[in-house]
C-alpha positions as CSV (number, residue, x, y, z in Angstrom):
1,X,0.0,0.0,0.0
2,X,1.4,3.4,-0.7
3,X,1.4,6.4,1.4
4,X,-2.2,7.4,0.9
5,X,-3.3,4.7,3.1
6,X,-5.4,6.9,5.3
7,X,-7.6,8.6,2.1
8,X,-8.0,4.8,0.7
9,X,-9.3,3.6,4.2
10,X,-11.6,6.3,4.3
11,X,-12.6,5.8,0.8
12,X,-13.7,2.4,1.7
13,X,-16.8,3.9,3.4
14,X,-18.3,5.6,0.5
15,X,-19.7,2.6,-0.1
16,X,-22.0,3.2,-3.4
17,X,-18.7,3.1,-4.9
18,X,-15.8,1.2,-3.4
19,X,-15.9,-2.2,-1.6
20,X,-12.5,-1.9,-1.1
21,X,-9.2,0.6,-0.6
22,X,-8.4,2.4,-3.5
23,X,-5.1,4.0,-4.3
24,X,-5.0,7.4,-5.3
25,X,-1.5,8.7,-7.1
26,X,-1.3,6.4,-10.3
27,X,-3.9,8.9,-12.2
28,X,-3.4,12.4,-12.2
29,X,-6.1,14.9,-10.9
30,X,-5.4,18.4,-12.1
31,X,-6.0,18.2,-15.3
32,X,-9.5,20.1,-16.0
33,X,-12.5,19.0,-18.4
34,X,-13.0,20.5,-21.6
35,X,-15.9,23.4,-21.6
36,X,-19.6,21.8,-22.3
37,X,-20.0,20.7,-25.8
38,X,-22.9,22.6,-27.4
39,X,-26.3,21.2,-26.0
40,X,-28.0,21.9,-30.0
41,X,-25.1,19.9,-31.8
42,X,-27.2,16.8,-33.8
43,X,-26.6,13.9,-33.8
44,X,-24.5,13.6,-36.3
45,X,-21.4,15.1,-34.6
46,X,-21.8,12.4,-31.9
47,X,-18.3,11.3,-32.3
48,X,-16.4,14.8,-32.8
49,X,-18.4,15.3,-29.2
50,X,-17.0,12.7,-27.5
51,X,-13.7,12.9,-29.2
52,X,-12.0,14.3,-26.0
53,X,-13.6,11.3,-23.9
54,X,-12.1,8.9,-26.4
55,X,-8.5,10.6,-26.1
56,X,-8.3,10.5,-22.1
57,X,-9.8,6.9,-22.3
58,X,-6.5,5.9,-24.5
59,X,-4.7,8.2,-21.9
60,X,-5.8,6.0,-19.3
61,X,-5.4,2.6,-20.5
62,X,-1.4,3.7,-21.4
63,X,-1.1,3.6,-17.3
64,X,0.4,0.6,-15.8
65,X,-3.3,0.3,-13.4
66,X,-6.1,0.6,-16.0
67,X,-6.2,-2.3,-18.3
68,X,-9.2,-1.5,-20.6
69,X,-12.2,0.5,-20.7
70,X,-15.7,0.6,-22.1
71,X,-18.2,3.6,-22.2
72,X,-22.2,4.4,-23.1
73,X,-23.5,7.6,-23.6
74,X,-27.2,7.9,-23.2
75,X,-29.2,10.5,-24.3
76,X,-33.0,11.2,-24.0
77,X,-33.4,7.7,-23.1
78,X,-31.1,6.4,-26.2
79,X,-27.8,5.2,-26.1
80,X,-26.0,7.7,-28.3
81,X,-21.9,6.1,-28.4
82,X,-19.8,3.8,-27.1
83,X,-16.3,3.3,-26.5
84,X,-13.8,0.4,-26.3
85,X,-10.1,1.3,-25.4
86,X,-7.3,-1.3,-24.4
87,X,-7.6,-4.5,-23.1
88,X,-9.5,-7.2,-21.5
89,X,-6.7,-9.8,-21.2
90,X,-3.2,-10.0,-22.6
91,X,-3.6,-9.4,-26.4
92,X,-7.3,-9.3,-26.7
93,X,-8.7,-6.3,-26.7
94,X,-12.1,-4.6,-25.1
95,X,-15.1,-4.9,-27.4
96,X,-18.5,-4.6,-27.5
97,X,-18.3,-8.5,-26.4
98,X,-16.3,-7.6,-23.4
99,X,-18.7,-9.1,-20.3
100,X,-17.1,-6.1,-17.8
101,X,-17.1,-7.8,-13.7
102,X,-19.1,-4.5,-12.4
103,X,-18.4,-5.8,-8.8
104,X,-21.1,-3.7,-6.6
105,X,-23.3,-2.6,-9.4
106,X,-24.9,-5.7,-8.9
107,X,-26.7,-4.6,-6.1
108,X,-29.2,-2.6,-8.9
109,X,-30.4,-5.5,-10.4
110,X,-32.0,-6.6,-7.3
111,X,-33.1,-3.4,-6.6
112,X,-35.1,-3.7,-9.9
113,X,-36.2,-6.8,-9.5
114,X,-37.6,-5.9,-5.6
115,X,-39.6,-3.2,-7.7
116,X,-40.8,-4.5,-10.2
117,X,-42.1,-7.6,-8.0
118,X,-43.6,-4.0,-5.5
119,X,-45.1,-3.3,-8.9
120,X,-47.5,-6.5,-9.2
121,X,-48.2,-6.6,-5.8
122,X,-45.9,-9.6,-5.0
123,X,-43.7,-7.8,-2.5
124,X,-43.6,-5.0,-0.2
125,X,-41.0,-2.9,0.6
126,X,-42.2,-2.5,4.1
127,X,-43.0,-6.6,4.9
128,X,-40.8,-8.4,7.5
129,X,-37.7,-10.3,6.0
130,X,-38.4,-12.7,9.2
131,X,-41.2,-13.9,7.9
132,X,-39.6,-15.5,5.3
133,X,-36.0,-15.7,5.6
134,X,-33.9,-16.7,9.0
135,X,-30.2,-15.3,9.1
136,X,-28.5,-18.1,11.1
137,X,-25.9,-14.7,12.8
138,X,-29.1,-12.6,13.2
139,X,-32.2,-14.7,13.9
140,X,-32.0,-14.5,18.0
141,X,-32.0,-10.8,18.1
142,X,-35.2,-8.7,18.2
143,X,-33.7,-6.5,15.7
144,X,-33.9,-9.3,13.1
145,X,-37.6,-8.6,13.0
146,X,-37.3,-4.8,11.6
147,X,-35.3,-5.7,8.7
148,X,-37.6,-5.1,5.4
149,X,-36.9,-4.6,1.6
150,X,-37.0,-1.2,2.4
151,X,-34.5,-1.2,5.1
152,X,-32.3,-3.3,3.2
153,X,-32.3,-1.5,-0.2
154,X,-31.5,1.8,1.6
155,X,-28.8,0.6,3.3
156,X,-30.1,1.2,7.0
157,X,-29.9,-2.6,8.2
158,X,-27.3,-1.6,11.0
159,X,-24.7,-4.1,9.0
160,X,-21.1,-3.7,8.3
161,X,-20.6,-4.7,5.0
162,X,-19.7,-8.2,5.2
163,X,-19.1,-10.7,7.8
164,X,-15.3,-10.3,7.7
165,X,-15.4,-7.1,9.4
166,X,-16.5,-8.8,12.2
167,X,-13.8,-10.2,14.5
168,X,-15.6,-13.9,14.9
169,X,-16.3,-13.6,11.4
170,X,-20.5,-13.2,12.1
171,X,-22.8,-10.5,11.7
172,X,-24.4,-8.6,14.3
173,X,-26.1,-5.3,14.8
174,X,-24.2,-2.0,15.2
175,X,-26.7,0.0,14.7
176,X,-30.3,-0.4,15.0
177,X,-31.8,-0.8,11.9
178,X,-34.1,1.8,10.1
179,X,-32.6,4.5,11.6
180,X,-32.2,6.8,9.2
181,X,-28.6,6.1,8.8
182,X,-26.4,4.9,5.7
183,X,-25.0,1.6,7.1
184,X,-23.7,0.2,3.5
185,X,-24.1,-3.5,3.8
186,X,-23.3,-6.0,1.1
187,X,-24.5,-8.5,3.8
188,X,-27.6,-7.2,3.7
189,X,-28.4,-7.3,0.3
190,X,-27.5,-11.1,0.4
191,X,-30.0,-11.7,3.3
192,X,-32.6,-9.7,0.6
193,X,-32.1,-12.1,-2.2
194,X,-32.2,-15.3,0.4
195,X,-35.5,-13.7,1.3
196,X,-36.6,-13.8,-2.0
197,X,-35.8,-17.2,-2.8
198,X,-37.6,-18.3,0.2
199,X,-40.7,-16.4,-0.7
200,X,-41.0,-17.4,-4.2
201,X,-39.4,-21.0,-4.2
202,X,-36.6,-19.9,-7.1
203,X,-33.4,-19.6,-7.1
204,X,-32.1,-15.4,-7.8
205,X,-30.8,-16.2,-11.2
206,X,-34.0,-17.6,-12.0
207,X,-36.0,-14.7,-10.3
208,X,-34.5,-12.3,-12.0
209,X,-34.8,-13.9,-15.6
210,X,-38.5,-13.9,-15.2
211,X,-39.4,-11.1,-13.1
212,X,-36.6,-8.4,-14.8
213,X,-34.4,-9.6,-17.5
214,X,-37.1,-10.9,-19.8
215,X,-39.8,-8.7,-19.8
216,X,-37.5,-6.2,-20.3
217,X,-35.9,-7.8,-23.0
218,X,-32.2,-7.2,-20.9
219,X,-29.4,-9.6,-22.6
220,X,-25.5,-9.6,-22.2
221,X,-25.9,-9.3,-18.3
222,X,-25.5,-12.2,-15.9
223,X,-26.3,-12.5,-12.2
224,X,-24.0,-15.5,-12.1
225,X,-21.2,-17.2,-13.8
226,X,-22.0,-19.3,-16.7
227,X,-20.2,-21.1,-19.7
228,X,-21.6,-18.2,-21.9
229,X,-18.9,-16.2,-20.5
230,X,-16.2,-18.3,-20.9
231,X,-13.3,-16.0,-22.9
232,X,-15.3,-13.0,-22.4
233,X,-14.8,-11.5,-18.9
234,X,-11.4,-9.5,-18.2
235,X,-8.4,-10.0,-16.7
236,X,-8.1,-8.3,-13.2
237,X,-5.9,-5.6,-13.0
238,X,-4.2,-4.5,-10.3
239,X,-3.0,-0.9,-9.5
240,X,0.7,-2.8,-9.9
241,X,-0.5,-3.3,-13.4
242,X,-0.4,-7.0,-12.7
243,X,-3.1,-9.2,-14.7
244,X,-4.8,-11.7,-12.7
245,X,-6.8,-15.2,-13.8
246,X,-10.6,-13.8,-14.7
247,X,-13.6,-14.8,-12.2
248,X,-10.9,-14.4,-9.1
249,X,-13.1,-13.2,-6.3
250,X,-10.2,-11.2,-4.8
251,X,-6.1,-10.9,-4.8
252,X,-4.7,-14.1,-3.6
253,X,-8.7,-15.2,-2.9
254,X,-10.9,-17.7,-4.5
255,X,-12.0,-18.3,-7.6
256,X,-16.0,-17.7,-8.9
257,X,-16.7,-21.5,-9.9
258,X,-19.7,-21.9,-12.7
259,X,-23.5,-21.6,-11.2
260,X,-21.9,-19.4,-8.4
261,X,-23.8,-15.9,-7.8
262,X,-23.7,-12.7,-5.0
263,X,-26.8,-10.3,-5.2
264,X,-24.3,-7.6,-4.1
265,X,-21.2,-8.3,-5.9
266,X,-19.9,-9.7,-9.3
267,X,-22.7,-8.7,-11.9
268,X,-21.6,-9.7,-15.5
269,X,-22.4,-7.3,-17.9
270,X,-21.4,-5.8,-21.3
271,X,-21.6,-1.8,-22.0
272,X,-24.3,-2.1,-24.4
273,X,-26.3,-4.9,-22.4
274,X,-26.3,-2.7,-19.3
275,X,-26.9,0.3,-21.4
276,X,-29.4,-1.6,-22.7
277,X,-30.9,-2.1,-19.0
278,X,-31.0,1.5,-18.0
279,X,-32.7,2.6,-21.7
280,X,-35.5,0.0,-20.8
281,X,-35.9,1.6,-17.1
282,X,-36.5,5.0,-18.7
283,X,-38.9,3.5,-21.3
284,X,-42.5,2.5,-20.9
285,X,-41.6,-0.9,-21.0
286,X,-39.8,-0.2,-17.5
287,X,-42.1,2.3,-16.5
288,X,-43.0,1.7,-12.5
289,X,-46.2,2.6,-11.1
290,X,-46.0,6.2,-10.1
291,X,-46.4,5.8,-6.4
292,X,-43.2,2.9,-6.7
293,X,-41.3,5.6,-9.2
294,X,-41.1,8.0,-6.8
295,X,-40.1,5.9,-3.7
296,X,-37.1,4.6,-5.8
297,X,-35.8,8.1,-5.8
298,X,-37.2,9.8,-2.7
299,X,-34.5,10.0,0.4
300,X,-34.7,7.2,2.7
301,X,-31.3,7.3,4.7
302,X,-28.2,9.5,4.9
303,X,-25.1,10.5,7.1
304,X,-23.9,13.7,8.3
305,X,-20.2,11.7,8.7
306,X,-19.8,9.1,6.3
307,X,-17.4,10.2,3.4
308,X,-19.5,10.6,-0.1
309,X,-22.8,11.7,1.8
310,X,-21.5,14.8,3.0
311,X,-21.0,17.6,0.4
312,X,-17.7,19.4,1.2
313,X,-18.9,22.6,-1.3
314,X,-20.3,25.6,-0.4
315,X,-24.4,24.3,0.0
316,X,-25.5,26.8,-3.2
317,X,-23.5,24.2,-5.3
318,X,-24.2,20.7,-3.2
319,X,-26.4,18.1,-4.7
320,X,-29.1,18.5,-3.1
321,X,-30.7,15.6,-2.0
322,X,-27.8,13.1,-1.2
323,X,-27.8,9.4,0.0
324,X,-29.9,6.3,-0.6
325,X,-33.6,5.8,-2.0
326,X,-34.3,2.6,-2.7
327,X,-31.7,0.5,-4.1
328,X,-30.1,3.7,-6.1
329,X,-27.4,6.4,-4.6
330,X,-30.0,9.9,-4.8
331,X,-28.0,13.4,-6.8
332,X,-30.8,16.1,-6.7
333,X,-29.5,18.7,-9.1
334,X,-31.8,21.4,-10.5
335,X,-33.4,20.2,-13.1
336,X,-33.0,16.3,-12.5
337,X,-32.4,13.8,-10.1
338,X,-29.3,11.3,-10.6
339,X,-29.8,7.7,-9.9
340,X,-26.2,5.9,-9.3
341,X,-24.5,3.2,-8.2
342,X,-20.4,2.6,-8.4
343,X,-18.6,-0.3,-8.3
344,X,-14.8,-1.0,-6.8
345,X,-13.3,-4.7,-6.4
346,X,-9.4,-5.4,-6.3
347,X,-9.0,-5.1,-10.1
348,X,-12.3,-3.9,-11.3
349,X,-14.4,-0.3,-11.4
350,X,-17.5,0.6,-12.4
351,X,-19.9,3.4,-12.5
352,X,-23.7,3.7,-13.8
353,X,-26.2,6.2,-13.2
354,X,-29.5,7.5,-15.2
355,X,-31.7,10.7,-14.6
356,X,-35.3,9.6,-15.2
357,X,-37.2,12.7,-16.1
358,X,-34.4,13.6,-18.6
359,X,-33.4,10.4,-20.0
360,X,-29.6,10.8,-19.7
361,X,-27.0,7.8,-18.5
362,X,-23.9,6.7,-18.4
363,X,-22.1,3.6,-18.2
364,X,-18.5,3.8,-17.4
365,X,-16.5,0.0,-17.0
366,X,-12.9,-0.1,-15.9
367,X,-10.6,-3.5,-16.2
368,X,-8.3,-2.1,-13.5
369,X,-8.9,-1.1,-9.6
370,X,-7.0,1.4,-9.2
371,X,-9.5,3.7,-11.3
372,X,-11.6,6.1,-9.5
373,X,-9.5,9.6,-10.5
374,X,-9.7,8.4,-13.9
375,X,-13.2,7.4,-14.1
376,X,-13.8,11.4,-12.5
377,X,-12.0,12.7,-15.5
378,X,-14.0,10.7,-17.8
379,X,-17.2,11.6,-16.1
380,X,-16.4,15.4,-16.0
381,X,-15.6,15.2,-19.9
382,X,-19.1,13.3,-21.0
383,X,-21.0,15.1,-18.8
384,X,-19.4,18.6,-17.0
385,X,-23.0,19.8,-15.2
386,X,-23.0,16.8,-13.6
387,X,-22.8,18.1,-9.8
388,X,-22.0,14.5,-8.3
389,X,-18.9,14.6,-10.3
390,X,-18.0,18.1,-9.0
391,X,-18.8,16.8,-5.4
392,X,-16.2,14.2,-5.8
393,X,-13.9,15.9,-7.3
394,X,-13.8,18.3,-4.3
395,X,-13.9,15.3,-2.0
396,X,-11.0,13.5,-3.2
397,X,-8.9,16.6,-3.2
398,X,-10.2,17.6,0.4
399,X,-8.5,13.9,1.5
400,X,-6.0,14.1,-0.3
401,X,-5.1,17.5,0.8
402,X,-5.9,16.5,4.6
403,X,-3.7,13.3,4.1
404,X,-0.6,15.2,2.4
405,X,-0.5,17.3,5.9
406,X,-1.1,14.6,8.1
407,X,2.1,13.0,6.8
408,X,4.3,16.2,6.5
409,X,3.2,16.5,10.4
410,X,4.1,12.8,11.3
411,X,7.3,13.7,9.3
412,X,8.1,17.0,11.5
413,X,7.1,15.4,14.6
């Protein structure tokens, strides 16, 4: 680890995007986006527009951390370009083929699936995951009882993120849930789709075939691994620009063996087939029931301390909400409201986000872990209005500004 181990431990609790460290020196941060491309240009001059995107994607990939890229523009609910730079293995480059490992972005096809399920009446977001679904850690403590949909999707289960943060390697209540308060918990969106599968009798893969995937007409995304995508998923990267065996849950860790699936983790999913997922959210075909719509992107929890929930810029400029509705990371900006979700594994990064009432998107998959100041330049080029950009952008520089004088002090003391 380098000497910015204090920014990637903080890092690690902005939790819609990292589930792990990140390191922060191997991409630069001071160079500035271009000025807006004209909002009138047609369509036609889709490609001289993004031409600056394309050039700081090749950029990118030329570092020793970032292995390959792919990018999708969308644009009044239509995915406008796409952009393949570098590679997904050793000689074989990133394509529209390439099945990206979007690590924590998984966590919104659940989301969708919970809805849509809301929609027909199946579910609600408010019934007791007891009923159902026993956690063997959890069961024997009254808490257990308040844990709903809701509750989970928000992120206010009073979880840590997984069991190994745990000292006994189990996992208990820190907080009490529904509180209000951001407790980002891939743990609890496991205990979500185990509900499920007690409810309906189905295995998740198989729930989410029927109830999202199909009538949506999604392909080229995969819950769980399958011989479909055999030669297709990336090579790992590592910020010490090593490549590492695809499917490998972690560095040094276990490999994800065929039929094996995580509700929160490891979603499959090429740029044009998630693209592909977000268009059909913003179409009719996706359309929610009003009442459903707007709980998806109403606040349901926040912090006033976690790092990512608390806007560092003067408040005129802040998003405005911030934090979790259901499922989805909340951006109010004026004139739309940002749904998101990131993505951060050892050697993988990943950020997605749509604006309902406008119809814009962006999918942005990274072969390489090390990518989160390089997926903020990217960001800032396709999109410069985009205030959760500018939030993060003044948040990583605030860290690294405050961890730059906490080690000159340790080095005077």
């Amino acid at each position: 680890m380098n000497t910015l181990r204090g920014v990637s431990a903080a890092f690690s609790k902005i939790a819609a995007l990292l589930s792990a460290g990140v390191s922060l020196t191997a991409c630069a941060a001071t160079d500035l986006p271009p000025a807006p491309a004209d909002p009138a240009a047609p369509v036609t001059q889709v490609e001289t527009r993004y031409a600056d995107v394309a050039a700081k994607a090749e950029e990118l990939v030329a570092q020793p951390g970032i292995a390959g890229i792919g990018i999708g523009v969308i644009e009044k609910g239509e995915l406008v370009w796409t952009g393949y730079f570098g590679q997904q293995g050793p000689g074989i480059p990133v394509t529209e083929e390439t099945m990206f490992n979007t690590a924590s972005v998984a966590k919104t096809v659940i989301t969708e699936t919970v809805l849509r399920l809301v929609d027909q009446g199946r579910v609600s977001l408010d019934e007791p995951i007891a009923a159902h679904y026993r956690h063997p850690d959890l069961s024997a403590d009254p808490r257990y009882n308040k844990l709903t949909p809701r509750l989970l999707l928000s992120h206010q289960s009073g979880l840590l993120n997984w069991p190994y943060m745990y000292d006994d390697g189990k996992l208990a209540f820190i907080n009490d849930p529904g509180s209000g308060e951001i407790d980002y918990s891939g743990a609890g969106i496991r205990i979500l789709a185990r509900f499920l599968e007690a409810k309906f009798g189905k295995s998740y893969p198989e729930l989410v075939e029927d109830v999202l995937f199909e009538p949506l007409g999604v392909s080229d995304m995969a819950v769980a691994r399958t011989a479909e995508l055999e030669g297709r998923v990336p090579h790992p990267r590592t910020p010490d620009g090593q490549d590492h065996q695809p499917f490998l849950r972690s560095e040094g860790g276990s490999i994800i063996e065929v039929g094996d699936w995580s509700a929160a983790d490891n979603l499959f999913a090429s740029v044009e087939g998630y693209a592909g997922f977000l268009t059909a959210l913003m179409s009719e075909k996706g359309a929610h029931d009003p009442a459903v719509a707007a709980e998806r992107q109403s606040l349901q929890s926040t912090s006033d301390t976690a790092p990512g929930y608390v806007c560092v810029m003067p408040p005129e400029e802040c998003p405005d909400p911030i934090g979790f509705g259901i499922g989805w990371q909340v951006f109010g900006e004026p004139d739309r409201t940002i749904l998101y979700h990131g993505g951060n594994d050892f050697g993988e990064h990943a950020h997605a986000y749509f604006a309902p009432r406008t119809g814009d998107g962006l999918v942005l998959f990274i072969n390489g872990g090390n990518a989160w100041i390089g997926a903020l330049n990217l960001m800032e080029r396709i999109d410069p209005d985009l205030l959760m950009a500018k939030h993060y952008r003044t948040l990583l520089t605030k860290m690294r500004e405050e961890e730059a004088a906490a080690a000159e002090a340790e080095t005077n003391d």
